[in-house]
N, C-alpha and C positions, 0 to 999 in steps of 0.2 A: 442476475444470479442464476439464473434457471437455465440461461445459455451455459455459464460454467458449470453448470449437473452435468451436462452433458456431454460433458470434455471427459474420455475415458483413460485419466493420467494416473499413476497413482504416483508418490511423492519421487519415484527415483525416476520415473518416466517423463513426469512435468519438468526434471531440471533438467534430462537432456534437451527436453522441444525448447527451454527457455536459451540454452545455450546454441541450438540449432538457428534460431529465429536470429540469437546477436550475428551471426556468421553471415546468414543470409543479407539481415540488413547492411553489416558491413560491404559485403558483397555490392549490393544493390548501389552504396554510393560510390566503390570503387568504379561502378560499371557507369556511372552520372560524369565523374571526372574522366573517364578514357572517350565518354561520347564529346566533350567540351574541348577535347585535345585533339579528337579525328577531326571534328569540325575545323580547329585553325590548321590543320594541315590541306584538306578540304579546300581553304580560303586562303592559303597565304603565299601565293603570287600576287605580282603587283597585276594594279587592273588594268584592264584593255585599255581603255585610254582617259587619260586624269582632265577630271575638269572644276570647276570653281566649286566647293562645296559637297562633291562628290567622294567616294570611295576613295581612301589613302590606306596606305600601311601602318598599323600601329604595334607597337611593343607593348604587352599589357602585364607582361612577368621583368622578372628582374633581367642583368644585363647576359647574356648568350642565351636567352631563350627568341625562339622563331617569331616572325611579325605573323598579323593577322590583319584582315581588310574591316576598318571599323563598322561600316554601315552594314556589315553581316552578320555582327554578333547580335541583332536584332529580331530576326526572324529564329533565332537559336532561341533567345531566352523567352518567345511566344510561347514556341514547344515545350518550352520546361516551366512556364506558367509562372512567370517571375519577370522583376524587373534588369532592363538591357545591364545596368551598373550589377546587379548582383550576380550575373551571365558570368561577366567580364571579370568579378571575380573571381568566381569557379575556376574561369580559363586561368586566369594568372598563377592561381595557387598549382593549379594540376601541370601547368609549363614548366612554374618553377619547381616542384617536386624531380620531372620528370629529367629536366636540366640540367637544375643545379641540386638537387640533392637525391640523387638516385640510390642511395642506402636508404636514405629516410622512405624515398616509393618503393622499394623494394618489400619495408614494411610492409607498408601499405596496401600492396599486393597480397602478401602473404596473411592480411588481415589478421596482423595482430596488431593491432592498435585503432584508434577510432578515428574516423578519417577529419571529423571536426579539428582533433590536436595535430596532424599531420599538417593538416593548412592552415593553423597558426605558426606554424614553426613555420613556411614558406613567407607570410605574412613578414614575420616579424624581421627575417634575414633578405627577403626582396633588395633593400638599400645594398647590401654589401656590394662586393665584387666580385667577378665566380670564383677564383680563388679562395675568397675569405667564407663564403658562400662553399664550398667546398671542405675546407677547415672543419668550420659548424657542422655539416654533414659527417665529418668521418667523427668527429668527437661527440655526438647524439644520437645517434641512429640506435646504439644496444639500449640506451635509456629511451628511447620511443617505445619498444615494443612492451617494456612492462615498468616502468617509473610513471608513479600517479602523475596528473597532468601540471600540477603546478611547482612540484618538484624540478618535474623538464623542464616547465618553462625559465625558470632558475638560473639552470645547467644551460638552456641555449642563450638568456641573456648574458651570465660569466663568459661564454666561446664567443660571443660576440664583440667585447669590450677587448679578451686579448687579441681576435682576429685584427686588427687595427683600433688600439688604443687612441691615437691622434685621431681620427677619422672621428670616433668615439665621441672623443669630446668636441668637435664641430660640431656633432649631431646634438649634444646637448647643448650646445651654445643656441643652435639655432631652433630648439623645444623650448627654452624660456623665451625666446621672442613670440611663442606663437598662444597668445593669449584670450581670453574669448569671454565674455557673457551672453549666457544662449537660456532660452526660455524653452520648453518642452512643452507638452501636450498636456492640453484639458483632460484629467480623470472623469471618474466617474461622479464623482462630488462637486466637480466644478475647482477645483484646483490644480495649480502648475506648480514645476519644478523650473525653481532658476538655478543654474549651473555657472557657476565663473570658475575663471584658470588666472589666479592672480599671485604676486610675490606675497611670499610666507608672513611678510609684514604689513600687510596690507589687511591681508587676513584675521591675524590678530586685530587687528583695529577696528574693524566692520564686526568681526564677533564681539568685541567687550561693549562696541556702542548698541549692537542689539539687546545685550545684554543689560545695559543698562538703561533701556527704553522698557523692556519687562521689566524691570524692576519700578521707575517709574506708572506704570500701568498697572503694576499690585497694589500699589500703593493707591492708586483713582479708584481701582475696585473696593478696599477695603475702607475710604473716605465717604464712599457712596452706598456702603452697604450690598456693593454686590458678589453674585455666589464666587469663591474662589476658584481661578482658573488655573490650571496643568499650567507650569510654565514654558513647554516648546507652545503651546497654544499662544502664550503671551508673546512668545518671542518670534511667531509667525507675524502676528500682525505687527508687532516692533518694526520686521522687516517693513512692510508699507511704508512705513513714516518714512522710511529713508526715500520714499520717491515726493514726500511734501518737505521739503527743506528747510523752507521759511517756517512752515507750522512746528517743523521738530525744532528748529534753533529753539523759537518759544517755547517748546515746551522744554525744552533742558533748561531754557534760564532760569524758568519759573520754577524748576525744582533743583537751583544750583548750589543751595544751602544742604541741602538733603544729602547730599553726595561729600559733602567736604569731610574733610580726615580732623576726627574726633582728637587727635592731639594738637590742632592747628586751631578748633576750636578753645579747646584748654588754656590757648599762650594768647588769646587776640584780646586785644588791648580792654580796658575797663570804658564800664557806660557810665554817662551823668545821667544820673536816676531823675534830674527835673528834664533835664531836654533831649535823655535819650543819644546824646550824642558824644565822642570820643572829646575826654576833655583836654585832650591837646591839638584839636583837631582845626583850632583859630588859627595854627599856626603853620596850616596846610593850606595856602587860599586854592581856588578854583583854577586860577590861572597863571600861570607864572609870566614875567614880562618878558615883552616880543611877542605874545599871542599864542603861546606852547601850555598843554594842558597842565595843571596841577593835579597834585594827589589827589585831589578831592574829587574831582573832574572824572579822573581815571577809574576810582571808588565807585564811584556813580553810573558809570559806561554800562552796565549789567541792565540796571534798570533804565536807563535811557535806552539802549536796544533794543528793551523788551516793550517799552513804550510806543517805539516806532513801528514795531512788526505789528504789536496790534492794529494801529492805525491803516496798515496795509490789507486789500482783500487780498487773501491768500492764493484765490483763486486765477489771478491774474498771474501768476509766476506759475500755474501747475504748466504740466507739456498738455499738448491736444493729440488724439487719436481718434482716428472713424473706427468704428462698431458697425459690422453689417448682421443684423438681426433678421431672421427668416421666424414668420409667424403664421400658423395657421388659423385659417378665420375663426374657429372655436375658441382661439386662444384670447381671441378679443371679445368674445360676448358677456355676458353677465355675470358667468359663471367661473370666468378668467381659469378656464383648467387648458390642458395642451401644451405641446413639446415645443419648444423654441431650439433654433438650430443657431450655433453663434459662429461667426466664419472665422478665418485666421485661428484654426485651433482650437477654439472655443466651444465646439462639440456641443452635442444636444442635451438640453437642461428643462426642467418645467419652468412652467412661465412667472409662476411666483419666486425663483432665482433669478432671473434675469436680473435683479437691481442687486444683486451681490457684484455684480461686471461693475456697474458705474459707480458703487458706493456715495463718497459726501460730493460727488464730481459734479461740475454744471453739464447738464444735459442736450445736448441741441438736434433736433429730429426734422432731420430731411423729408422730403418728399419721395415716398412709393415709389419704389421704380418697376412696374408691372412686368414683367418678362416673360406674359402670354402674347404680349404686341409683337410682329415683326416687323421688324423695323430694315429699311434697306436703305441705301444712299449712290447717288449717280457721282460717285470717286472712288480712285485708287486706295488710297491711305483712310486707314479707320480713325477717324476724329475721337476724342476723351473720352465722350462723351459715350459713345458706339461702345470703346473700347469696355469700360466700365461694365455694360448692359451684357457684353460677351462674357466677360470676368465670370460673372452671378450665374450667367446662365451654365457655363463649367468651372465649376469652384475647383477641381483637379484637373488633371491633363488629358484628355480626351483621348490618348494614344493606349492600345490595348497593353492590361499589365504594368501602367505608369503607377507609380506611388508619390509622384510628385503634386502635393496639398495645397499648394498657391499658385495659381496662372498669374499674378498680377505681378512679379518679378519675374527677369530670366526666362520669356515666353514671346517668341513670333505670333502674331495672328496672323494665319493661313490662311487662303481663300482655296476653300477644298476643292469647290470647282475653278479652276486654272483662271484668274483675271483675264480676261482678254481685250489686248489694248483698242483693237480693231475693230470694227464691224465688217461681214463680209460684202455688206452690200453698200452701206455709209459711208465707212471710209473712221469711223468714231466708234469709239467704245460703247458695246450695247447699256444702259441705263439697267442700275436697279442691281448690280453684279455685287457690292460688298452690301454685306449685314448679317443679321444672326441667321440667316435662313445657306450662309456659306461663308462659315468663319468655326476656324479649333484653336484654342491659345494651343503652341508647341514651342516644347522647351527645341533650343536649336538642333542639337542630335536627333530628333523624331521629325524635326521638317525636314533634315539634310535624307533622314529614311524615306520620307514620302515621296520626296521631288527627284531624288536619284537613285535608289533601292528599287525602284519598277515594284514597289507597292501603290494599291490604288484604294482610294476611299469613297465612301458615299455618303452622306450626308442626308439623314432620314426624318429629321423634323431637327430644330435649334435645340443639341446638347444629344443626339443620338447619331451614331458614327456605325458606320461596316467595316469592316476593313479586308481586305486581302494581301496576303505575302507571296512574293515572288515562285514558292511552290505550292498556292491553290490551298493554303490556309485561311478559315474565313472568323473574322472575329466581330461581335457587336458589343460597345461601348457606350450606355447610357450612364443614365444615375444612380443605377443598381450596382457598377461594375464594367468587368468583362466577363462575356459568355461566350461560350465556342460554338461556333453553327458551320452544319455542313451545307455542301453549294447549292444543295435544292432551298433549303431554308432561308439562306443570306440572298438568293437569287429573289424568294419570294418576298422576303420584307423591301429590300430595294422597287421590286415591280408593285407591287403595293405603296409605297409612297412616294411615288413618281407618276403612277396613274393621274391622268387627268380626272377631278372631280366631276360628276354632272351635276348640272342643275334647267329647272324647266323656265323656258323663257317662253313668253307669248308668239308665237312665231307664226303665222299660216298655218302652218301644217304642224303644227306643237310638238316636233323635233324636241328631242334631249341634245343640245349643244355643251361640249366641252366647256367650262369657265377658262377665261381669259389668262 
């Protein structure tokens, strides 16, 4: 507050500097997308000479816009301190602005309008054809500069549908094939979001049976006297059940009177008050001849089902999952306090959550895998085993500016210093070359950067990275991040942890020798 005393604005003046500031910003990211466009101009001849895995041409905007050489967009989105995919799509939007809708950049320029809704409307029209691409252009560009944005957005999906109607509906033919259950990110409470993309009747279905699993569960609370709960709270953990199938069948059987429609109950037949039973009900046997169930049989089916699931451990039909728990040794002393880190998403939780993860599940606890050892092996190929131990030790991707949260899918294991099949004196590959002390999980675009980008890495202890880009950019990537260092810095950590150790050995003359 005391900084804004001292802002010498008075009210007509603050709303010019507030209007000066939008301009400038806009400014600022016009000037982000004109850098991202001189770079594919920069880059887009084809390369010197093509080799397996190396540098190609790619199109990353829609169709008449200029190629770009992929493994360049790499050392661009260093600079701009973001990941290579999110580079690539700066480039795209600002290609196709510049392309195919040159009224819409024409805004853009003239900075009326905000440059985030300019590159969704390049987004959203990328598919067309430049033509149609063209179309959309001349019919949105006066609503760009001042129609709220979801207005536009409106207005460009309508110019979309009549640019090619037929096309149209291909695209929607081929948007309901593309269907998905996907899990999100640990909050801060230790909860996930599940997301599905399912037919509209499918939907209905899975809500009225959540819905009617909360209701069964109010029902348990209020039998057992406990406090009454918010029903989305009931109808979260409803969801769970749906992952126990056999426990939820049970439990719907056991509560399948509860549910029955009160004029069904009204019409069903009379009881015989001595035995309880439907007194035309002799006339229904068990079984009909040839070995085919009878009514009674059928009547019965509910509570035989429910008979046999109980008999069942439940626990033998759950699915299995590995849990990798990170615990600091406080976390296990007496006093059980300390942060637990849970991988796969799982994100940092106190250690008395932890047993929210595995709830009523059987538990089974491996063996420590220490990842202060370094471990090396005299072979080529990383064994399970190896692999595993590298995983842990980079839970993300070791490449500067990666946002990629899982190495154990979709990931190369590197040997940062180059395998060498040879020895030069032997004739055999020198002994001791794979292990964590020279290994990066890389997803495959970040190794195709290493091994033909003429970037070079270093390898500073198991899980910390140097890196250099083709123009004398120097980046360091541990467990903190990425950090930017310049070449006397990045020079001195590399000469630092490649120095040979000393240590004192008994020797005549009790010489400091180098260790082995």
């Amino acid at each position: 507050m005391e900084d804004l005393q001292r802002w010498e604005f008075d009210a007509e003046g603050l709303l010019a500097f507030a209007e000066s500031t939008l301009l400038q910003r806009r400014q600022l990211d016009v000037d982000d997308l004109r850098a991202c466009a001189h770079w594919c101009m920069l880059h887009g001849e084809p390369p010197a000479r093509e080799s397996r895995g190396g540098p190609r041409l790619v199109r990353v905007g829609g169709a008449g816009t200029p190629p770009v050489q992929d493994l360049s967009l790499a050392e661009l989105a260093l600079a701009r301190r973001t990941h290579v995919l999110a580079t690539r799509s700066t480039m795209a939007d600002v290609l196709d602005l510049i392309h195919r809708l040159p009224r819409c950049w024409q805004v853009v320029e003239a900075l009326e309008c905000e440059v985030w809704v300019a590159r969704r409307v390049a987004r959203m029209t990328r598919h067309l054809t430049h033509p149609e691409a063209a179309y959309v252009d001349t019919a949105v560009a006066d609503a760009l500069a001042g129609e709220q944005p979801g207005r536009l957005f409106t207005l460009v999906e309508a110019k979309i549908i009549e640019a090619n109607p037929t096309a149209h509906a291909h695209r929607i033919a081929a948007e309901r094939a593309r269907r998905y259950v996907s899990v999100g990110r640990v909050d801060e409470a230790g909860l996930r979001h599940v997301i599905a993309r399912v037919e509209h009747g499918d939907a209905i279905w899975v809500d009225a049976l959540i819905g009617r699993i909360a209701d069964i569960l109010a029902e348990r609370d209020t039998a057992t006297g406990a406090p009454e709960r918010d029903v989305d709270l009931r109808r979260s953990e409803a969801f769970g059940w749906l992952a126990r199938p056999a426990e939820l069948l049970a439990l719907l059987l056991e509560h399948a009177d509860d549910a029955a429609d009160p004029a069904e109950n009204a019409e069903s037949a009379p009881v015989d008050a001595d035995t309880g039973a439907d007194p035309g009900e002799d006339a229904e046997p068990d079984d009909e001849p040839g070995g085919e169930p009878g009514a009674g049989w059928i009547r019965g089916f509910p509570a035989r089902l429910l008979e046999v699931l109980r008999s069942i451990n439940p626990a033998k039909l759950r699915p299995q999952a590995v849990v990798y728990l990170h615990l600091h040794q406080a976390a296990l002393t007496s006093t059980g306090t300390g942060v637990a880190r849970v991988e796969d998403g799982g994100g940092p939780r106190l250690y008395e959550h932890v047993k929210d993860i595995t709830g009523a599940a059987h538990v089974t606890i491996t063996p420590v895998i220490d990842l202060n050892d370094h471990i090396n092996i005299n072979a080529y190929e990383h064994p399970h085993w190896l692999r595993e131990r590298i995983h842990l030790i980079n839970p993300v991707e070791p490449f500067p500016h990666s946002t990629r949260g899982d190495t154990r899918t979709g990931t190369d294991i590197d040997h940062v210093t180059p395998y060498q099949h040879t020895g030069k004196q032997s004739g055999k590959a020198p002994p001791g070359q794979t292990g964590t002390h020279n290994a990066a999980p890389l997803s495959r675009y970040a190794h195709r950067v290493k091994t033909h980008a003429n970037y070079t890495v270093r390898q500073l202890k198991p899980g910390t990275y140097v890196w250099r880009t083709p123009h004398g950019r120097h980046y360091l990537v541990d467990h903190t991040g990425t950090h930017h260092l310049d070449e006397t810095e990045a020079h001195a950590l590399i000469l630092r942890a490649t120095a040979p150790r000393m240590i004192r050995i008994r020797y005549p003359d009790m010489v400091n020798k180098p260790a082995a």
